[in-house]
N, C-alpha and C positions, 0 to 999 in steps of 0.2 A: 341769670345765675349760672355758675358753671363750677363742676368740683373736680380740680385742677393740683396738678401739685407742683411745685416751682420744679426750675429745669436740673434734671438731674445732677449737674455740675456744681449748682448750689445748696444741692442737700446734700454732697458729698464736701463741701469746704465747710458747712456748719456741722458735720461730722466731726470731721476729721482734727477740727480745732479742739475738742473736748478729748483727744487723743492724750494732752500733754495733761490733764485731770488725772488721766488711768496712769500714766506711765507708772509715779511711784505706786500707787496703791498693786500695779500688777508685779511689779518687781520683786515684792516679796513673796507672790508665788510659786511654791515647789513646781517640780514636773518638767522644767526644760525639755521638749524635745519630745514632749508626748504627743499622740495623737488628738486630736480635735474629740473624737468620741472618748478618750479617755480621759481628759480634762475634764468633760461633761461629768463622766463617771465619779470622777474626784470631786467636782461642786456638790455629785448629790449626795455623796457621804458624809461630805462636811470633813474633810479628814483637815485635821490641824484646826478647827472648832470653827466661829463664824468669820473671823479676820480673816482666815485663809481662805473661806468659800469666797468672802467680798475678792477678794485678790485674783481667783481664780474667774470669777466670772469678769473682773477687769483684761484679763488677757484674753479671756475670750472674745468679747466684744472688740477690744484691737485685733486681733487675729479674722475676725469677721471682715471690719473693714480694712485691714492691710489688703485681703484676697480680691484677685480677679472676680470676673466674671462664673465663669466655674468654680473655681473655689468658695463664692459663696452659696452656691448649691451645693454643694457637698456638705459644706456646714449645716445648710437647713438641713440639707435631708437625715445627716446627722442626730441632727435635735430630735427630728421627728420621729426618728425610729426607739428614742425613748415613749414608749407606748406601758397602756397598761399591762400587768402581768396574767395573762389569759387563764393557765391554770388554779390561779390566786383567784379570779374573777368567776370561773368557774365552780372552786371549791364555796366560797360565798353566796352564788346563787343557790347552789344545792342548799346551802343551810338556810337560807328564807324558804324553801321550798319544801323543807324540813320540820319546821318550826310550829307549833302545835297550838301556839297560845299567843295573844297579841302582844303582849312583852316580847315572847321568844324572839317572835316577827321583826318589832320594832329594831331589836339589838341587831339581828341579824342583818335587815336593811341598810342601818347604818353603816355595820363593817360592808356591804357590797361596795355602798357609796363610795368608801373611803379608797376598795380596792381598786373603781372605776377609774377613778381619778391619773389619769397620766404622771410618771414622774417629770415629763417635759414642763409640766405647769410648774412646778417646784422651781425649775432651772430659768424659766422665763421670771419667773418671781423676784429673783435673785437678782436678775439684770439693774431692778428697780433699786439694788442698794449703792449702785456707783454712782457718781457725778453724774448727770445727762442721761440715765439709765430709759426712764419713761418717752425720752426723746429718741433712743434708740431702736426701744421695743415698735416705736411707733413707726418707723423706716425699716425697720425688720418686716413688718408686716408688708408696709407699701411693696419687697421686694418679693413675698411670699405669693403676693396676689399676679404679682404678673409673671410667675413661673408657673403656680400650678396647673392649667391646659391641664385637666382631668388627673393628674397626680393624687392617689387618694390618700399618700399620706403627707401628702405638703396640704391638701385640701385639710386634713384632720387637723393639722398643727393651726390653722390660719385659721379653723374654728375654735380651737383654744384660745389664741391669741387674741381673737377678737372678742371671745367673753371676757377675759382681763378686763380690756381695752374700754369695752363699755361700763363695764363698773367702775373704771379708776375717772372714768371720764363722764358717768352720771353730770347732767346739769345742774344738780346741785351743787356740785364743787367746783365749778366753774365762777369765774372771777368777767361780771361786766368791764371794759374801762374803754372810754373813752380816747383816742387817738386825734393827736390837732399838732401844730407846727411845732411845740414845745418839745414832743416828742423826742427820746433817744434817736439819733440816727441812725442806729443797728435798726431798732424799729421800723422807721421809714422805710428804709431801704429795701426789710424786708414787703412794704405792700406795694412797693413796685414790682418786688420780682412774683409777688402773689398775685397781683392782677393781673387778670385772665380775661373778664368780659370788655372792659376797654383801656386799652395798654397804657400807662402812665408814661407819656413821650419826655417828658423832663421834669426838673427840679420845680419849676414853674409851672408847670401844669398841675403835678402833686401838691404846692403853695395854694392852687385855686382853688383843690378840691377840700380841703382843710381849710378855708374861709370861714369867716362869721359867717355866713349863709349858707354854711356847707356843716357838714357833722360826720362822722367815723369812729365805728364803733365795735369793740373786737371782744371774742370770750379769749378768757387765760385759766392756762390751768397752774394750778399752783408748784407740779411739776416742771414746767416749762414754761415758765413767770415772761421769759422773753419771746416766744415763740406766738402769734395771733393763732389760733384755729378757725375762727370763721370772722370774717368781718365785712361790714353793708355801710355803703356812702349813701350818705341822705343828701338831698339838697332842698333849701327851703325855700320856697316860691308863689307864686300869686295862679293860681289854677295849675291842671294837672299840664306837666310836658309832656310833649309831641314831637321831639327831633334830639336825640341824644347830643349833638354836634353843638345845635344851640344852648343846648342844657351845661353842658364843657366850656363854651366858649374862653376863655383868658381873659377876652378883651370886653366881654359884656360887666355891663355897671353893676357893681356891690348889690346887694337888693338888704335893707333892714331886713333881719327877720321878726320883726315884732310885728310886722306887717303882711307876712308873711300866711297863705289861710291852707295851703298843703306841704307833706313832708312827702318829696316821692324817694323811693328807692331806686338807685338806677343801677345799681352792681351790687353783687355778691357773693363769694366768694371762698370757696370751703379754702385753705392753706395746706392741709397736711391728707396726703394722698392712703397716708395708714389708717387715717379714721374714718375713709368713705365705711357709708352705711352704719354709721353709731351717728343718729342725727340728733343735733340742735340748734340746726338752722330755724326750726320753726322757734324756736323759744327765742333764741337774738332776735326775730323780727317783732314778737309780741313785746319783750322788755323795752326795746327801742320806742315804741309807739308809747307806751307807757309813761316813761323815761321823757318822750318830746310832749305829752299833752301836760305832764306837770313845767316842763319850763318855757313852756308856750302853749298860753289859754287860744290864741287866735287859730290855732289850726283846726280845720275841722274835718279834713279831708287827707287822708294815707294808702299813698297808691305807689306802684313802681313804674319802673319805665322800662321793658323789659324783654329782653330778643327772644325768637321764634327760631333756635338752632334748629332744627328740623325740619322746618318748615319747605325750603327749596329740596331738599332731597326727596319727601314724602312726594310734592307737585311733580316733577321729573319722573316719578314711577308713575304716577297717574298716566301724566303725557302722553312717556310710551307705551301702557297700555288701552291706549285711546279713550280715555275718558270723557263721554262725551257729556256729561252732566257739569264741566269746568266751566262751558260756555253756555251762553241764552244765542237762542239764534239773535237778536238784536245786540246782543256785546260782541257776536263774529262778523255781523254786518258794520259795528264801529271798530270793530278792531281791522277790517280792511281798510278803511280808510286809512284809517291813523300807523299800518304797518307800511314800512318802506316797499317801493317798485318791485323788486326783486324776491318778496316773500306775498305775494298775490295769495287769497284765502278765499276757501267757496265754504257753505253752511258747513255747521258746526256736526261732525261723523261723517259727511256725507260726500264720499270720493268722487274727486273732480274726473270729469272727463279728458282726451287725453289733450292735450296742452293746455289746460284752464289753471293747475297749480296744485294747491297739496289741502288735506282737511286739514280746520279751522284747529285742530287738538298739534296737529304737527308745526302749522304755523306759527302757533303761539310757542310749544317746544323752543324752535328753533331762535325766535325772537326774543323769549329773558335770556338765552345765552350766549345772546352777542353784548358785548362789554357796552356800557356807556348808553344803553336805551334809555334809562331813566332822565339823559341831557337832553333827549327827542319829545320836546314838549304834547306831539300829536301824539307821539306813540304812548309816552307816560300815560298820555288822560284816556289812551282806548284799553290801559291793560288796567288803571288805577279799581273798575268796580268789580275787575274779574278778578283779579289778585287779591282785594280787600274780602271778597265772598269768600273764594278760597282758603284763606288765612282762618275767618270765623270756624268754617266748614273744620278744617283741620284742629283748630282748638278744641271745639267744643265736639266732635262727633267720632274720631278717627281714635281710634286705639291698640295699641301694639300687640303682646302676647295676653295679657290681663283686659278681659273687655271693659273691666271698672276702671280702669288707669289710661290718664290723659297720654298720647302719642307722643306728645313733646317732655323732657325732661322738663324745662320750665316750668311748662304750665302744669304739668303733675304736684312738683316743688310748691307752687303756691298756691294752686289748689285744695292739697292738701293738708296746707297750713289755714287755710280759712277766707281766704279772699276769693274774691270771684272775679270773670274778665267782663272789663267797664269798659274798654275802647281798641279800636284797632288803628294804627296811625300809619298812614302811606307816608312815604318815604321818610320816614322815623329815624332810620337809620343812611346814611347815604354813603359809610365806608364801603370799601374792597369787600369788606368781610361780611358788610351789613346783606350787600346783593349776595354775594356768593351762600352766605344761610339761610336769607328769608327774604329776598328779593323787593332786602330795603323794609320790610314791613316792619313794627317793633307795636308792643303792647302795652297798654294800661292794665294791672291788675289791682282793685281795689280792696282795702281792707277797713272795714267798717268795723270799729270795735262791739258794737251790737251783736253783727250777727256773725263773728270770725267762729265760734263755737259750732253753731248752727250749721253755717257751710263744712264747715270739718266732718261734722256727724255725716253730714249728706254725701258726701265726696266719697271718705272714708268707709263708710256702709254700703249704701246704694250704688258707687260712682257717679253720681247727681255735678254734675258741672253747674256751679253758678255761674251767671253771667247777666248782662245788662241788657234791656230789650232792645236797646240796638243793634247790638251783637248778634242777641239771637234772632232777630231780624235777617240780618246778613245770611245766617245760615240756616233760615227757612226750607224745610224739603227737608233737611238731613236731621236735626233734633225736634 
């Protein structure tokens, strides 16, 4: 899974095309020539009643994206210094603090609340009355989050923005649909530029993935009817996959899916970079599973297939700080074997004397980062049970700033959706990209609609990693 947002150049053409919406509605516009914070000023008075606030806040939003780079910080920062009235806020408090009797109380409260309230929220509100407005507010934010680097009042705005953003975008109003070849082509086109975990190389590859034995499936919101927010390719197949490449293939045979006895996930995919952290990835995956067990009885089994982006960065810090629990003295004594002349290895921590060569932690360092080991059939099968340990190890026991949250984005992702990890697959992956993240390794995560609930509670309360005793096999010693 990865939460990605298409390349900047294409949220600027699907912008910018909803420009020719605004023009007339801006055009009647008073104010020519005013400043950007006084235009504001004008939306919130509503001066010339509500046609003209619509008008006003259509200029604005052109005026956003007509601007540079700087010029639309100025804008934000603009917005944001519409803050609440402190003296107002002030005079409010005193009067709750005043207040003698739980009436007084209550009345008082309310006007605090009311005074709390930022005018910015009022002007973001307003965005929502133009064409494309919810679509903007949305790219507004994407732009908020990658400027503010401690700005505490772009930080304030981008916490309003994002309470908006998650009530207008509640899962409830979210629209399931299904995606397949029929498809608008504006559609299409957009899940090529939205995919993010394996790049959709052509017309024909997209054609494969949207097969009868294929499924895609995206939430819409009723704001932005053409726009996917989150969407997960299924494929349907006879046991769980083990090699994403094989799983893609083009050229491999149709498979009935009536025959069919698992649905794996093998990508997915948030679209819109403004709604990171307003999640409902977990609810697309439970609807999905839902959605395939009513039109296919034969599945029994729902699982993904699913990369370990982490994974080779975490091992490389290990490396270098000599980790000597990576290897078993008997996986460094196969691993000299099976490592080329030129990278000689003595036990695992333990510095070679002088001309005998380098410890077994640097060896191995030095060895996943030469390109193309994985074609080195000796060397593949001396790294394949240290790598595979390590992978477990890393899943299931390592964890970042939160000791209850999985290390890996992924695995946190569907952890804390309710699956647990069922398998770990050597060379899973065999692109540029598969080595260069997780050196080639890739996961099964299964979801058992029995205990998806179960695991959730666990994960989410406790930080309890489910997993399969294989797994936790593998990383024996550490969990």
């Amino acid at each position: 899974m990865s939460d990605v947002a298409a390349p900047p150049g294409f949220i600027d053409r699907a912008l910018r095309r909803v420009t020719s919406l605004w023009r007339d509605i801006a055009s009647s516009a008073p104010g020519e020539g005013e400043g950007i914070a006084t235009q504001m000023r004008a939306c919130l008075d509503a001066r010339g009643g509500e046609v003209s606030a619509r008008s006003r806040a259509a200029r604005l939003a052109q005026s956003y994206l007509a601007g540079d780079h700087a010029q639309r910080g100025e804008f934000l920062r603009a917005l944001a210094g519409f803050d609440s009235d402190m003296p107002a806020v002030a005079k409010a408090w005193e009067a709750v603090a005043a207040a003698q009797d739980t009436e007084a109380r209550a009345t008082a409260k309310a006007k605090l609340r009311r005074v709390l309230e930022p005018p910015r929220l009022r002007l973001l509100t307003q965005f929502t009355t133009i064409p494309d407005g919810v679509k903007f507010l949305v790219e507004l934010r994407a732009d908020l989050m990658a400027r503010m680097r401690g700005d505490a009042m772009l930080e304030a705005l981008e916490a309003d923005l994002r309470g908006l953003l998650a009530s207008w975008f509640d899962v409830g109003f979210l629209e399931l649909r299904r995606v397949d070849w029929s498809s608008p082509a504006e559609l299409l086109e957009k899940l090529v530029q939205y995919e993010a975990v394996h790049r959709i190389r052509s017309w024909r590859d997209l054609k494969n993935r949207l097969d009868s034995d294929r499924r895609c499936y995206a939430f819409f919101h009723p704001r932005m009817p053409n726009e996917p927010l989150i969407f997960v390719e299924v494929a349907l197949v006879e046991g769980m996959a083990v090699n994403v490449q094989a799983l893609l293939d083009e050229k491999a045979p149709l498979l009935d899916a009536r025959v069919a006895d698992t649905a794996v996930f093998y990508s997915i995919n948030n679209c819109q970079r403004g709604l990171d952290g307003i999640s409902f990835g977990n609810f697309l995956i439970k609807r999905v599973v839902e959605l395939l067990s009513v039109e296919f009885r034969n599945l029994d089994c729902f699982a993904t297939l699913s990369p370990i982006p982490g994974f080779r960065t975490w091992l490389e810090e290990r490396l270098e700080a000599g980790d000597t629990t990576l290897l078993t003295e008997d996986e460094a004594t196969a691993l000299r074997t099976a490592a080329p002349p030129d990278l000689a290895l003595v036990a695992p921590g333990v510095e070679a004397g002088k001309g005998d060569g380098e410890t077994a932690t640097q060896t191995l360092r030095r060895l996943i980062a030469r390109r193309g080991w994985a074609r080195v059939e000796a060397t593949s099968k001396g790294l394949e049970p240290i790598l595979l340990r390590a992978g477990a190890r890393y899943l299931l026991a390592e964890s970042g700033r939160n000791p209850k949250r999985a290390r890996d984005p992924v695995a946190h992702f569907h952890l804390s959706n309710g699956a647990r990890v069922e398998r770990l697959n050597w060379r899973g992956d065999t692109s540029e990209k598969g080595f260069r993240e997780s050196c080639g390794l890739m996961v099964n995560y299964r979801y058992d609609p029995e205990k998806i609930e179960d695991y959730h509670e666990s994960y989410a309360g406790e930080g309890k990693r489910a997993a399969s005793a294989a797994v936790r096999k593998l990383a024996k010693g550490f969990v």
